[in-house]
C-alpha positions, 0 to 999 in steps of 0.5 A: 490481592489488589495489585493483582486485581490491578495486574489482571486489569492492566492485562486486558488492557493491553490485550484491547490495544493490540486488538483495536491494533490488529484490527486498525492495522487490517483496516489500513491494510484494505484501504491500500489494496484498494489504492494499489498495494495489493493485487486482486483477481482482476489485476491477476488476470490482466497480467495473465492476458497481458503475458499471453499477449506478449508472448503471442506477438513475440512468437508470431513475429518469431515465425512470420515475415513482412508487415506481420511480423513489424506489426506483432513486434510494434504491438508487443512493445506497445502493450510492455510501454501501456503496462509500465504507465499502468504500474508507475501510475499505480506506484505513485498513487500508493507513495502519495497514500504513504505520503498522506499518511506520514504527514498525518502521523508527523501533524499528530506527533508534533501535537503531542510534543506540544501537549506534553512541553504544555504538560511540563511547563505546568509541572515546573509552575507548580 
């Protein structure tokens, strides 16, 4: 009857750590969207106008000839070059946030391993 009273309380142990683990993972998974990781209405909707735009000043400059048709074609490659500094400055910000969160997990770790080579040299003493 104890061990498996011990049985059940290990049980919804582990089902509390992957509660706290699904939420934890969630939480992190909105502060990435926040950074740039994730698209919202209004980037979905820049990049709708954006593919207007383009196709717009390719097919004007298509169909016309003259001052017209260097200025679509100018604006079209002036709006391609603002969107890729858009998504490389967004890529970056992302890969620092990665960046930020793999040294933490790296200083963490090493914490530990001092805890338990602490925990080790306690053991061998004893």
């Amino acid at each position: 009857m104890d061990d498996k009273k011990r049985r059940n309380e290990e049980l919804e142990d582990l089902k509390q750590e992957i509660d706290n683990f699904k939420k934890e993972r969630e939480r992190v998974k909105a502060i990435v969207g926040k950074i740039g990781g994730m698209p919202t209405f209004n980037r979905k909707l820049f990049n709708i106008i954006f593919i207007i735009l383009v196709v717009s000043c390719v097919l004007i400059s298509l169909f016309s000839r003259g001052t017209l048709q260097l200025a679509m074609i100018e604006l079209a490659v002036v709006a391609v070059s603002a969107k890729l500094i858009i998504l490389m400055h967004n890529q970056s910000r992302v890969n620092h946030f990665q960046l930020w969160i793999m040294s933490a997990l790296e200083w963490r770790l090493n914490e530990i391993i001092k805890m338990i080579k602490n925990i080790e040299k306690k053991n061998k003493s004893d």
